[in-house]
PyMOL Python script that loads the backbone (N, CA, C, O; Angstrom):
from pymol import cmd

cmd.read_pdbstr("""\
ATOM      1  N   UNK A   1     -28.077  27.465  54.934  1.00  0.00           N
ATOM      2  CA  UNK A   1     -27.128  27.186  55.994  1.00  0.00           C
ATOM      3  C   UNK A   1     -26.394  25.878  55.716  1.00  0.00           C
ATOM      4  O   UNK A   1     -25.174  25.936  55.870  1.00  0.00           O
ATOM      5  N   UNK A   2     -27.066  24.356  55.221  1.00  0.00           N
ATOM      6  CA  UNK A   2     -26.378  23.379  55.247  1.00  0.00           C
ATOM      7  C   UNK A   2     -25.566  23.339  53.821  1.00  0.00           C
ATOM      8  O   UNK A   2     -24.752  22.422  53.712  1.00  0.00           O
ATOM      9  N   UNK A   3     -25.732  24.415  52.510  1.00  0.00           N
ATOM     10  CA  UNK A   3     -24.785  24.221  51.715  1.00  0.00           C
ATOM     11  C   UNK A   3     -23.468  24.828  52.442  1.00  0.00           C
ATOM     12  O   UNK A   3     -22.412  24.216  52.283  1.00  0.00           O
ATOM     13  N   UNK A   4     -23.483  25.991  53.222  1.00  0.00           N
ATOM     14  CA  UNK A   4     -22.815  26.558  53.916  1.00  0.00           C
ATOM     15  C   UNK A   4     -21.709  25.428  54.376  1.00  0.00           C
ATOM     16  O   UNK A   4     -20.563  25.410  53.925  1.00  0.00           O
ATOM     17  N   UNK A   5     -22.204  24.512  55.313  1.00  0.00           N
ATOM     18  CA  UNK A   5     -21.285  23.647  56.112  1.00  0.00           C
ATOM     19  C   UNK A   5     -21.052  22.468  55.119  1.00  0.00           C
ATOM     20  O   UNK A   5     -20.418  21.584  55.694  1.00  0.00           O
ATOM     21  N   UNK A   6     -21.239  22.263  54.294  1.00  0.00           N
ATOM     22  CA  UNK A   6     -21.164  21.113  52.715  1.00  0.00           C
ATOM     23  C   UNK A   6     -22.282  19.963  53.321  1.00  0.00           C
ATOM     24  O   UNK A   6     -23.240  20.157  54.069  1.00  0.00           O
ATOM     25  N   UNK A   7     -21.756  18.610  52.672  1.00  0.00           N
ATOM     26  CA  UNK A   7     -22.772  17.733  52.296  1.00  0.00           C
ATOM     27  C   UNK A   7     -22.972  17.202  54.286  1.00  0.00           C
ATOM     28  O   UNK A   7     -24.095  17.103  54.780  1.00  0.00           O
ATOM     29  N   UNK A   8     -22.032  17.010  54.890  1.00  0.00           N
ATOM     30  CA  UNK A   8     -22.724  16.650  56.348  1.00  0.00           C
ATOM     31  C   UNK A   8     -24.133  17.383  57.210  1.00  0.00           C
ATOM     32  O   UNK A   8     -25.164  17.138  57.836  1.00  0.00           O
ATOM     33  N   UNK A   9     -23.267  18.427  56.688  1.00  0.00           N
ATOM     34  CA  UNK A   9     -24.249  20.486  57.228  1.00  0.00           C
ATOM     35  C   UNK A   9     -25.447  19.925  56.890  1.00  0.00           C
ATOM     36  O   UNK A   9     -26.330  19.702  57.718  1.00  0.00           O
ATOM     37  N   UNK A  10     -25.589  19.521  54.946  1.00  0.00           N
ATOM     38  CA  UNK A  10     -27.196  19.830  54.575  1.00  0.00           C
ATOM     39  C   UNK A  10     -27.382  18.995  54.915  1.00  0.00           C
ATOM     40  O   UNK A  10     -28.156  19.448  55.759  1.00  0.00           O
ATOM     41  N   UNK A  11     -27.426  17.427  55.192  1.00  0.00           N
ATOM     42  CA  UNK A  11     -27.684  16.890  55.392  1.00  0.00           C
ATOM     43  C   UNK A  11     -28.818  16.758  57.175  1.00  0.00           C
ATOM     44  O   UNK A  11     -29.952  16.304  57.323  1.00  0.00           O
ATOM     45  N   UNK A  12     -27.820  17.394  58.249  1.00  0.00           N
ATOM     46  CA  UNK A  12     -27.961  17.798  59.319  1.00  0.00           C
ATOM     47  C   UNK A  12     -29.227  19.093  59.366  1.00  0.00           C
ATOM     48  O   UNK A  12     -30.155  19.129  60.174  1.00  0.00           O
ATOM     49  N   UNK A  13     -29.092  19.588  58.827  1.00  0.00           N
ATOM     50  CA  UNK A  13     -29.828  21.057  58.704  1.00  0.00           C
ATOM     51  C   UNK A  13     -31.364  20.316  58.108  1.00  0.00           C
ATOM     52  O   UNK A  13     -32.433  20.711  58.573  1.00  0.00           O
ATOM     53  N   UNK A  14     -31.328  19.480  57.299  1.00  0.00           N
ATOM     54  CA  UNK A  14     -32.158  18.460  56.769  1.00  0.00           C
ATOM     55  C   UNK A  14     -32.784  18.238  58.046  1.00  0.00           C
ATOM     56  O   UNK A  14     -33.651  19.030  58.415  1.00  0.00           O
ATOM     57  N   UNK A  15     -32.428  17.182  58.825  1.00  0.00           N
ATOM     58  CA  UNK A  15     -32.829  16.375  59.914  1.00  0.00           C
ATOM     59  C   UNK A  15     -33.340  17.523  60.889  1.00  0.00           C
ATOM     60  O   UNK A  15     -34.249  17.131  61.621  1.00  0.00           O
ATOM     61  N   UNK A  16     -32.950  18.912  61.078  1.00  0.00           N
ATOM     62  CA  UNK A  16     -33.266  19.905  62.124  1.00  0.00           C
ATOM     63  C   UNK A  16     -35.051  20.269  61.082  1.00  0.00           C
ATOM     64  O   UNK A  16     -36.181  20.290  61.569  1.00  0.00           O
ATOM     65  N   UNK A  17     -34.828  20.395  60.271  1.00  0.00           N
ATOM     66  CA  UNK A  17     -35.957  20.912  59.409  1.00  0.00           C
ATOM     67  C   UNK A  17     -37.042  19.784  59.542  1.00  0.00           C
ATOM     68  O   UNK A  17     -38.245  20.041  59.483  1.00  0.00           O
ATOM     69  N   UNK A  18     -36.604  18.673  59.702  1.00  0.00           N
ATOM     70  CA  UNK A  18     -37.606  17.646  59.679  1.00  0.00           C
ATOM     71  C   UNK A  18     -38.235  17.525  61.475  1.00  0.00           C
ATOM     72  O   UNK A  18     -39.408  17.256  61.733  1.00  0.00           O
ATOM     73  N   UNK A  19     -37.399  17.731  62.304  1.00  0.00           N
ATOM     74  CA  UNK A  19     -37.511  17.487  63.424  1.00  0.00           C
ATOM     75  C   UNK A  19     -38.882  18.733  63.859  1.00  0.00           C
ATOM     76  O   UNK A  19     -39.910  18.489  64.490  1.00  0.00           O
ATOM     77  N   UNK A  20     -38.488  19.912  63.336  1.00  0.00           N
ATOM     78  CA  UNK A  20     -39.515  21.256  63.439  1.00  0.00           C
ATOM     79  C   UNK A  20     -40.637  20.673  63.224  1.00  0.00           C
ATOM     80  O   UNK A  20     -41.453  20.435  64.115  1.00  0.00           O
ATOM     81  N   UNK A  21     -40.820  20.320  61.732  1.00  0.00           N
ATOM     82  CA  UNK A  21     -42.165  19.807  61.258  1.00  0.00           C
ATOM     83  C   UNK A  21     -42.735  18.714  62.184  1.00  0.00           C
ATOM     84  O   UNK A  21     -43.860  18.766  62.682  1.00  0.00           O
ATOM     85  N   UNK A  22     -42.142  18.053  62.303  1.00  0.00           N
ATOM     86  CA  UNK A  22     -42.783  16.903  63.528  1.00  0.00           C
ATOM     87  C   UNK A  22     -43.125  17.194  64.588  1.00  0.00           C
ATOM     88  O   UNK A  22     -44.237  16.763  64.893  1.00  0.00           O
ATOM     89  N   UNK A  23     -42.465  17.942  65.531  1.00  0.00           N
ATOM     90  CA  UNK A  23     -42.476  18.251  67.039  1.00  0.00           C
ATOM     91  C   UNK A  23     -43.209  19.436  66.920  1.00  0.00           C
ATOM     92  O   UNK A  23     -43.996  19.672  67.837  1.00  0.00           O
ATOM     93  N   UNK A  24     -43.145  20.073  66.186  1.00  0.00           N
ATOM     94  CA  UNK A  24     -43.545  21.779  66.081  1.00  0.00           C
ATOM     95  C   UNK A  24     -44.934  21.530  65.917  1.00  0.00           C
ATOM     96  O   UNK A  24     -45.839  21.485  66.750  1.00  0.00           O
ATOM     97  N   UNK A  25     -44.932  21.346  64.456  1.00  0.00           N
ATOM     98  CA  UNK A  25     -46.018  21.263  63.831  1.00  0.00           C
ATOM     99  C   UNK A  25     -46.819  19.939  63.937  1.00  0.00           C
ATOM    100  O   UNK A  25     -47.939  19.843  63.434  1.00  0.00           O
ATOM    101  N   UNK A  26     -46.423  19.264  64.377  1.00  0.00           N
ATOM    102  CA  UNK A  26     -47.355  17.978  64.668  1.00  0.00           C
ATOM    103  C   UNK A  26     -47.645  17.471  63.189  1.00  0.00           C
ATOM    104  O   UNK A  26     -48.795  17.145  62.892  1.00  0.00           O
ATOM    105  N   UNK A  27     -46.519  17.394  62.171  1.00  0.00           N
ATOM    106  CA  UNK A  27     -46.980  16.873  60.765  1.00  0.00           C
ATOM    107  C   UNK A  27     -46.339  15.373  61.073  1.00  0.00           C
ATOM    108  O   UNK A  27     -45.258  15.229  61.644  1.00  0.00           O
ATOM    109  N   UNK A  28     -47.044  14.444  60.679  1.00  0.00           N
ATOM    110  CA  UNK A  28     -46.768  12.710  60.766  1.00  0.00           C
ATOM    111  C   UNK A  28     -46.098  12.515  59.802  1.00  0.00           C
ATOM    112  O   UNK A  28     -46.584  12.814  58.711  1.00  0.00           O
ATOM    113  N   UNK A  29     -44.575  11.871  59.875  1.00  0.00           N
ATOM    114  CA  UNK A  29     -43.745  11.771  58.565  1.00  0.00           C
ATOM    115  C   UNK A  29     -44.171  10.660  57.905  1.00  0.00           C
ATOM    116  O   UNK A  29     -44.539   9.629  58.467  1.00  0.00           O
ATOM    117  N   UNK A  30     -44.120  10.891  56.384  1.00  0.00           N
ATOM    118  CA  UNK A  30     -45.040   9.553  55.467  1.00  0.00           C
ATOM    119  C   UNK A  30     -43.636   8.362  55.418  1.00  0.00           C
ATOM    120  O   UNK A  30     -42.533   8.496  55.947  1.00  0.00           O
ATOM    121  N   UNK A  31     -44.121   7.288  54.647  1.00  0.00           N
ATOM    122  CA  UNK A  31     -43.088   6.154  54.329  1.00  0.00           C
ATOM    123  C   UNK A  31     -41.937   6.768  53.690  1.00  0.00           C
ATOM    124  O   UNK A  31     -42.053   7.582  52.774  1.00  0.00           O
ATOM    125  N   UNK A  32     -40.479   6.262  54.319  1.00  0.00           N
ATOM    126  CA  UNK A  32     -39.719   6.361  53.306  1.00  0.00           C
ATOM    127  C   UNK A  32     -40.360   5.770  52.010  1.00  0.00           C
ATOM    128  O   UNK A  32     -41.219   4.930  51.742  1.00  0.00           O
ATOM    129  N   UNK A  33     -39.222   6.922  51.089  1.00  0.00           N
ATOM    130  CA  UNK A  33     -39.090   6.608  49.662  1.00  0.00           C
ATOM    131  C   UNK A  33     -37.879   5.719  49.334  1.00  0.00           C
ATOM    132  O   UNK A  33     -36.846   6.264  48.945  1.00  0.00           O
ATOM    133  N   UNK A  34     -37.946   4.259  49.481  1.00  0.00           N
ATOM    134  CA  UNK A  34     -36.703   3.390  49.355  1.00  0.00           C
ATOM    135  C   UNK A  34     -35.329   3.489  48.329  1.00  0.00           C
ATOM    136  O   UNK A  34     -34.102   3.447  48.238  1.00  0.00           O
ATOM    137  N   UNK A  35     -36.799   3.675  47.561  1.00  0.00           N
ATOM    138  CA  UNK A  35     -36.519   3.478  45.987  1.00  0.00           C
ATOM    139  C   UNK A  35     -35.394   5.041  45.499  1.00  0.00           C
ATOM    140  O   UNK A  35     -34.219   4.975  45.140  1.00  0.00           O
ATOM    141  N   UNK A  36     -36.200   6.255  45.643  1.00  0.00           N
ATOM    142  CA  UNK A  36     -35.657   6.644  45.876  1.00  0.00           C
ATOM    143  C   UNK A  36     -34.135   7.825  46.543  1.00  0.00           C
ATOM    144  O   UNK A  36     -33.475   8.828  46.269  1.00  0.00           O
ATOM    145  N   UNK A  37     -34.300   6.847  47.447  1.00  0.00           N
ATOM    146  CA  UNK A  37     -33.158   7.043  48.572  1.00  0.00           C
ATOM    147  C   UNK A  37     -31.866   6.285  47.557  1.00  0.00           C
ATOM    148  O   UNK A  37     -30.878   6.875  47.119  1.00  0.00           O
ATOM    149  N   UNK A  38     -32.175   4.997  47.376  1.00  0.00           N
ATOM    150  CA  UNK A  38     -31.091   3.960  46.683  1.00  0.00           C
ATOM    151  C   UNK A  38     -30.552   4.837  45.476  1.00  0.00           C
ATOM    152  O   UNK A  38     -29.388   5.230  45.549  1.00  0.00           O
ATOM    153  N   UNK A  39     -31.427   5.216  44.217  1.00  0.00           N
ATOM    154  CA  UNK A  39     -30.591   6.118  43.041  1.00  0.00           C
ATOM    155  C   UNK A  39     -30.094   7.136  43.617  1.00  0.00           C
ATOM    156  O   UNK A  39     -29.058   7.487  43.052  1.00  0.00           O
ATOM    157  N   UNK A  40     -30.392   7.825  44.569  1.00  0.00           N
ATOM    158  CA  UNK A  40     -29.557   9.185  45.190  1.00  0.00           C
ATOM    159  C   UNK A  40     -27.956   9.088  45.561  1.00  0.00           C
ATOM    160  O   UNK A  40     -26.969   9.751  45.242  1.00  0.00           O
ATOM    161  N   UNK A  41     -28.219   7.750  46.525  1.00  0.00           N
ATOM    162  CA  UNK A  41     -27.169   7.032  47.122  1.00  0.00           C
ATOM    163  C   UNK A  41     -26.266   6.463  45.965  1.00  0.00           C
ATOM    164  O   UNK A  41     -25.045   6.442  46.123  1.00  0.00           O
ATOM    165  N   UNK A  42     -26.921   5.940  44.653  1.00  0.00           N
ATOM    166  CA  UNK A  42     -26.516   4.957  43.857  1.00  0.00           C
ATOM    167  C   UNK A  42     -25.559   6.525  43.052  1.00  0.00           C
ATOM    168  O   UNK A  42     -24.350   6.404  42.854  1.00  0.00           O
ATOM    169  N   UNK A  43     -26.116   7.564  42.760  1.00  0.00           N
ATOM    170  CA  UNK A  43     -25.332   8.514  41.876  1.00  0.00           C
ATOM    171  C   UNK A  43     -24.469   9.467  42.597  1.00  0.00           C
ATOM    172  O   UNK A  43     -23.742  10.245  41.979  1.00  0.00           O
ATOM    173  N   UNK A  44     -24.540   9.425  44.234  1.00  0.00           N
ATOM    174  CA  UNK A  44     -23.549  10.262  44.929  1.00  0.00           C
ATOM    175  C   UNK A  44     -22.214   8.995  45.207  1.00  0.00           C
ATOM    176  O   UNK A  44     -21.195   9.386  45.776  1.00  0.00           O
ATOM    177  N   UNK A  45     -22.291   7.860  44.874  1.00  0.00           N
ATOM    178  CA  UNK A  45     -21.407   6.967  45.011  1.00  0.00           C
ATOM    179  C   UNK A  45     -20.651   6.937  44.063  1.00  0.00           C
ATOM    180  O   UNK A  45     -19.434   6.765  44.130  1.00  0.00           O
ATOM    181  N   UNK A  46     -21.444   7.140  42.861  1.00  0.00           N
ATOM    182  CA  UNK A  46     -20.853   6.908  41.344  1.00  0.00           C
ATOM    183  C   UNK A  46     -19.872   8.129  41.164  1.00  0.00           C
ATOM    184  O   UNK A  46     -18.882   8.235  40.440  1.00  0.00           O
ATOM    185  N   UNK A  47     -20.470   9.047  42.076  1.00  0.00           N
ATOM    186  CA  UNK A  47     -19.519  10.898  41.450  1.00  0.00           C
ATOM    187  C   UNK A  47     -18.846  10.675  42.299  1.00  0.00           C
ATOM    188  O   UNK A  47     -17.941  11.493  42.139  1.00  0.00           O
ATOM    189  N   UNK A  48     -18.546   9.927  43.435  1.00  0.00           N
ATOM    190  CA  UNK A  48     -16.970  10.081  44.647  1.00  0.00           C
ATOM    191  C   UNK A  48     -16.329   8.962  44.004  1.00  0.00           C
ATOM    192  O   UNK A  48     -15.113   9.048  43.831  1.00  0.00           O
ATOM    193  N   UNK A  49     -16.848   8.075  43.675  1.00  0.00           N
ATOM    194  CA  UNK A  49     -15.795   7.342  42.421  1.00  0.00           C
ATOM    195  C   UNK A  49     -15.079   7.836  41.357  1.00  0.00           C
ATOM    196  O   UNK A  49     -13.952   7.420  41.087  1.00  0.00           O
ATOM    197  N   UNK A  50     -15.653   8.702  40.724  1.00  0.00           N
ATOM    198  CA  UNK A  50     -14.931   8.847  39.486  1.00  0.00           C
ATOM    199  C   UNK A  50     -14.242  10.151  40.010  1.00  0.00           C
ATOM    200  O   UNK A  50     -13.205  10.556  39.484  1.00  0.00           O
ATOM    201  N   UNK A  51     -15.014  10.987  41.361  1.00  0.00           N
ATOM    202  CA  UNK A  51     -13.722  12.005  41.678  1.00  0.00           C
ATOM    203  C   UNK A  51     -12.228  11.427  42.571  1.00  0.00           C
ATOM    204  O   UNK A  51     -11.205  12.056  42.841  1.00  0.00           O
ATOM    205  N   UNK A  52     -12.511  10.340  42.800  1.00  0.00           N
ATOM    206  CA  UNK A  52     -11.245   9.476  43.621  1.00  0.00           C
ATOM    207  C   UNK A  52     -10.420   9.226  42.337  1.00  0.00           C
ATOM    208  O   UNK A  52      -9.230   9.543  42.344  1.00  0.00           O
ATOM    209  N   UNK A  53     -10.991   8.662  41.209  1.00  0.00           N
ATOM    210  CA  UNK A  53     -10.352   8.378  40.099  1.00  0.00           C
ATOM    211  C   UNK A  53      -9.316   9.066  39.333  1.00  0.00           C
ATOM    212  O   UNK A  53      -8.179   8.822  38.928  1.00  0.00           O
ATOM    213  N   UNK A  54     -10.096   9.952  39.300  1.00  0.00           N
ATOM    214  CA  UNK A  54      -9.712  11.161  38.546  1.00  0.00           C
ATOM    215  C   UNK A  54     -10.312  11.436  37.171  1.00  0.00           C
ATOM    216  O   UNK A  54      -9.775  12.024  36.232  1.00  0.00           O
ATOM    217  N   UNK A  55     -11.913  10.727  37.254  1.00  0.00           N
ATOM    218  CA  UNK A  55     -12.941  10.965  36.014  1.00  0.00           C
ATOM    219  C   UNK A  55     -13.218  11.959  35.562  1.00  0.00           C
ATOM    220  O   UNK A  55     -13.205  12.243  34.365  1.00  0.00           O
ATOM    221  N   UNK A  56     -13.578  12.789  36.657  1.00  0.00           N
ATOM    222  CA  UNK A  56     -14.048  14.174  36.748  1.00  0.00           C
ATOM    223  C   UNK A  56     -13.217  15.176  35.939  1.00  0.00           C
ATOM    224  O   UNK A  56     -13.428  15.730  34.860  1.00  0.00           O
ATOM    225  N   UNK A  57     -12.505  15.213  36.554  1.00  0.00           N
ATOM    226  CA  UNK A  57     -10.932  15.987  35.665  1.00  0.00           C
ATOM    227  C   UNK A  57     -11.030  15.638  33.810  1.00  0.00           C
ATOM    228  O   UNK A  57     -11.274  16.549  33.018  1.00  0.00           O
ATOM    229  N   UNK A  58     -10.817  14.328  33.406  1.00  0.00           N
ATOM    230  CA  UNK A  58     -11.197  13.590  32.587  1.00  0.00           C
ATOM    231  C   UNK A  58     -12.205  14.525  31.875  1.00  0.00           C
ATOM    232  O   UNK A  58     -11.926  15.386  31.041  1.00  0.00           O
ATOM    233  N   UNK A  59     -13.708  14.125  32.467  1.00  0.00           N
ATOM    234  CA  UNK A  59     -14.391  14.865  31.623  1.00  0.00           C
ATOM    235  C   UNK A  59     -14.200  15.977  31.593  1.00  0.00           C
ATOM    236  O   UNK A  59     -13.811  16.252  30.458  1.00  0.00           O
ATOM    237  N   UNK A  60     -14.257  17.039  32.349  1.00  0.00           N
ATOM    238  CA  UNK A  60     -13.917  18.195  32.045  1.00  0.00           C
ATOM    239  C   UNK A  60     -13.040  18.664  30.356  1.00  0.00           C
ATOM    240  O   UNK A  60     -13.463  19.324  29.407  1.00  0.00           O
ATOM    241  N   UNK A  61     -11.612  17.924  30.602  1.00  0.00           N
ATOM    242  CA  UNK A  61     -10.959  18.187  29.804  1.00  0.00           C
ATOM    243  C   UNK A  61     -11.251  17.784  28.529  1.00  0.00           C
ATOM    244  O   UNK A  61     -10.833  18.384  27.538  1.00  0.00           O
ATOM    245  N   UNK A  62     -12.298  16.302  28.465  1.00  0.00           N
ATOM    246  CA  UNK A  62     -12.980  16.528  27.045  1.00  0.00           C
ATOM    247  C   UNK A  62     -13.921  16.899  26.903  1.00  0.00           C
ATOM    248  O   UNK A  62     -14.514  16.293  26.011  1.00  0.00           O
ATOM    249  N   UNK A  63     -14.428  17.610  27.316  1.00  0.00           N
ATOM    250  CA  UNK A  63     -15.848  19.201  27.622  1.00  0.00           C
ATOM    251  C   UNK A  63     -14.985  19.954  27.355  1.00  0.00           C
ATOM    252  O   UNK A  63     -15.355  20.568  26.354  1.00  0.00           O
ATOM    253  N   UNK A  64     -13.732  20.382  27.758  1.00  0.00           N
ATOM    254  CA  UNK A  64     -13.326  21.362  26.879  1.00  0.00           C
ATOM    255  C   UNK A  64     -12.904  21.095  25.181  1.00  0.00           C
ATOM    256  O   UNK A  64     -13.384  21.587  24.159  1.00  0.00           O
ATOM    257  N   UNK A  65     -12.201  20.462  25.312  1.00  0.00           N
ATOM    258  CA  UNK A  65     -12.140  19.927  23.733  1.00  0.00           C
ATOM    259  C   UNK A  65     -13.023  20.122  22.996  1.00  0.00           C
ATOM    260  O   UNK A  65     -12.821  20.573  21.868  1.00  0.00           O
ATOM    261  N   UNK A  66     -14.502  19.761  23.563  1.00  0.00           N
ATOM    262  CA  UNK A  66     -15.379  19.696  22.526  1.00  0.00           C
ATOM    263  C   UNK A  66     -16.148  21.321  22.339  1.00  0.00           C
ATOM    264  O   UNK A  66     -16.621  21.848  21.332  1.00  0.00           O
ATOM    265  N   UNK A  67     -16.066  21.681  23.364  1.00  0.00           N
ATOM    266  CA  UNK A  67     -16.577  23.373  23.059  1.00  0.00           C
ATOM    267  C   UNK A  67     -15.529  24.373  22.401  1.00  0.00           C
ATOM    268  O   UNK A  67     -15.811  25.451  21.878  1.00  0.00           O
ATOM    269  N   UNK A  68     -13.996  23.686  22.556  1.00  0.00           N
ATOM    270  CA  UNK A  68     -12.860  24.501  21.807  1.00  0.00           C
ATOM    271  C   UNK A  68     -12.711  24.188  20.331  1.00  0.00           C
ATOM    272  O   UNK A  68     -11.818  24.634  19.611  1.00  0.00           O
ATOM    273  N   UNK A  69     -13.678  23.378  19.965  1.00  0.00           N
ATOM    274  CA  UNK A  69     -13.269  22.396  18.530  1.00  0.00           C
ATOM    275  C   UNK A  69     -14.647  22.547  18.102  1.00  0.00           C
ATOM    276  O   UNK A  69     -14.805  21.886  17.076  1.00  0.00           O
ATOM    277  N   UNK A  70     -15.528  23.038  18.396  1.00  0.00           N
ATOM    278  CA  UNK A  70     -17.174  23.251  17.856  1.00  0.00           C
ATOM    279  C   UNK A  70     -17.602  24.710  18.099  1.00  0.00           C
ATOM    280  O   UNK A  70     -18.731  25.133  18.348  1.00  0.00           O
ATOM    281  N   UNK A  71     -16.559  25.317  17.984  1.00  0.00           N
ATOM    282  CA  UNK A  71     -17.148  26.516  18.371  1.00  0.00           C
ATOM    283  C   UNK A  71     -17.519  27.228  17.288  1.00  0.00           C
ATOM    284  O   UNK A  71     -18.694  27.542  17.096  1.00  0.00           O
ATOM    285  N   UNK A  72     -16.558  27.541  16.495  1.00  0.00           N
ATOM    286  CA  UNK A  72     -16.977  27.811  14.948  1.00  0.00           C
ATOM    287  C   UNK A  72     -18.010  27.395  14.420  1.00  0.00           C
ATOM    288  O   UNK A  72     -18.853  28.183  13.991  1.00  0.00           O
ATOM    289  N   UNK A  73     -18.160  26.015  14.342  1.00  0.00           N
ATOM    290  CA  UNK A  73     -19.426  25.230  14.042  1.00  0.00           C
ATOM    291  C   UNK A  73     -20.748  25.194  14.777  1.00  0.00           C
ATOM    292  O   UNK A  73     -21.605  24.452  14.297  1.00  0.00           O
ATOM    293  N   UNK A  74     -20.992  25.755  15.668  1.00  0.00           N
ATOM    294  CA  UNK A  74     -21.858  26.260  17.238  1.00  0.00           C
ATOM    295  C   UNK A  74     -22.386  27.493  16.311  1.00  0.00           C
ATOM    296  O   UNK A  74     -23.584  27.778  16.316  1.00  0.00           O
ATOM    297  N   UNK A  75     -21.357  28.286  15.435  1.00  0.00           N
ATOM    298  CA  UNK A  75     -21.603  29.863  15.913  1.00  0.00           C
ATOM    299  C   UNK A  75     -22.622  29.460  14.426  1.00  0.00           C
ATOM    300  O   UNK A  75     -23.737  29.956  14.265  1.00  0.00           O
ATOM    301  N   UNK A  76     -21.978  28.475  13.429  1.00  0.00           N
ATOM    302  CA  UNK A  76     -22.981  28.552  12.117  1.00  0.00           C
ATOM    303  C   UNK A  76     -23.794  27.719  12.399  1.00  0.00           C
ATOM    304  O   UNK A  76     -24.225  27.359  11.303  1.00  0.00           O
ATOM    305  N   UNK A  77     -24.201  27.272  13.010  1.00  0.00           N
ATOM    306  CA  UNK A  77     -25.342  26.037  13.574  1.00  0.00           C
ATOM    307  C   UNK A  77     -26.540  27.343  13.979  1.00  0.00           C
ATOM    308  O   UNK A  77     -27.544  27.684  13.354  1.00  0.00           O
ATOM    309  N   UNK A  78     -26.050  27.794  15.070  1.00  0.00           N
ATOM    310  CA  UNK A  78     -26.717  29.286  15.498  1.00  0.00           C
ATOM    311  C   UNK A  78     -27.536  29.877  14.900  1.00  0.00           C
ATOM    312  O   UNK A  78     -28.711  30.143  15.156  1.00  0.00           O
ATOM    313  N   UNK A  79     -26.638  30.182  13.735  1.00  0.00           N
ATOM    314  CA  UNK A  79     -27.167  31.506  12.970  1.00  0.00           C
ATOM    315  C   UNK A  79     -28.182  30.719  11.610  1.00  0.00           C
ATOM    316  O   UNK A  79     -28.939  31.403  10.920  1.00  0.00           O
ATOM    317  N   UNK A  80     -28.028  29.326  11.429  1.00  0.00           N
ATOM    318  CA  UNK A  80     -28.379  28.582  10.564  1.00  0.00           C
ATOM    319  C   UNK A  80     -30.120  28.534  10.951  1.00  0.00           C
ATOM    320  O   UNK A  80     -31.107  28.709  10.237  1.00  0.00           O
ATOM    321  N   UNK A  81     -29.952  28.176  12.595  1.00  0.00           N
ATOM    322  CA  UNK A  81     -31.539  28.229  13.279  1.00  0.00           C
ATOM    323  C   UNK A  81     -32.071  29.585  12.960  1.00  0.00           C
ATOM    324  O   UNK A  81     -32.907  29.928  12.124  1.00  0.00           O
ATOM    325  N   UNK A  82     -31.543  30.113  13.627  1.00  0.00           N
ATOM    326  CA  UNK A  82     -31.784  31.483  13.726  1.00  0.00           C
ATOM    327  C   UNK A  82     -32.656  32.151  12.622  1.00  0.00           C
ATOM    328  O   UNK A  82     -33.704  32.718  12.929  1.00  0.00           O
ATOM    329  N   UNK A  83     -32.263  32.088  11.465  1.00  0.00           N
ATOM    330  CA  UNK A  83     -32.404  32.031  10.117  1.00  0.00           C
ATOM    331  C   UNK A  83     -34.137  31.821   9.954  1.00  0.00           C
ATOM    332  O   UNK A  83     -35.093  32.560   9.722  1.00  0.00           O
ATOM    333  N   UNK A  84     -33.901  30.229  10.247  1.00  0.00           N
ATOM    334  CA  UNK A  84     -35.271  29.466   9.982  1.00  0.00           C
ATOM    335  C   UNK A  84     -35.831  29.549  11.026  1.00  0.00           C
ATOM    336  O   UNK A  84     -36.365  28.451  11.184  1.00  0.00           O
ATOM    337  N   UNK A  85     -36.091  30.286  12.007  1.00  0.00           N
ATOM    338  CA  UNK A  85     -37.093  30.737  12.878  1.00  0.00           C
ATOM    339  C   UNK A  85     -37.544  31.892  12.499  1.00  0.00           C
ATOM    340  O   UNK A  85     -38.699  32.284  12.666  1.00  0.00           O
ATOM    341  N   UNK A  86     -36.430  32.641  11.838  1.00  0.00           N
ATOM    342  CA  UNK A  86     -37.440  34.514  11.426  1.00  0.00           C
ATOM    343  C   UNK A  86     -38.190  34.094  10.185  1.00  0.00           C
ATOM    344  O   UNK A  86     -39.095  34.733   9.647  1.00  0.00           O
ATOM    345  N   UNK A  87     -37.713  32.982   9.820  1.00  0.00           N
ATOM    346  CA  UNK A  87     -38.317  33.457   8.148  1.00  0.00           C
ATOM    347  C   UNK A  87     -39.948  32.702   8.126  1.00  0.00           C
ATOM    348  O   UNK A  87     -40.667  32.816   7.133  1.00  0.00           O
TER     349      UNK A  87
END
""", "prot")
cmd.dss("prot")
cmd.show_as("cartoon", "prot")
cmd.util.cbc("prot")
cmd.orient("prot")
């Protein structure tokens, strides 16, 4: 349901799920995890940055480059393993 409504939804749908367990079920919520909460926070900050930027886009387009320009070389890399695993 909360991917449904995007990142507010899960977030919310989160807090309804937690609220069950507590009130419902009588489960005692343990210590936050500070630590991490902060890298979660620290890498959903970093990806609305570089999508404000226009990073995202960016990489993409050299992710494509590099799978349009290694592909040939992918396909004999492949078959090179491939090789030395049957034999």
């Amino acid at each position: 349901m909360g991917a449904r409504m995007g990142g507010v939804g899960l977030g919310l749908w989160g807090a309804l799920g937690l609220l069950v367990l507590v009130v419902g079920f009588r489960v005692a919520p343990a210590n936050i995890p500070g630590e991490v909460l902060l890298i979660a926070l620290t890498v959903i900050m970093a990806a609305s940055a570089m999508e404000v930027a226009g990073g995202i886009d960016f990489l993409v387009r050299v992710a494509e480059r590099i799978i349009r320009v290694g592909r040939g070389s992918a396909r004999a890399a492949g078959r090179d393993e491939a090789g030395v695993w049957v034999i």
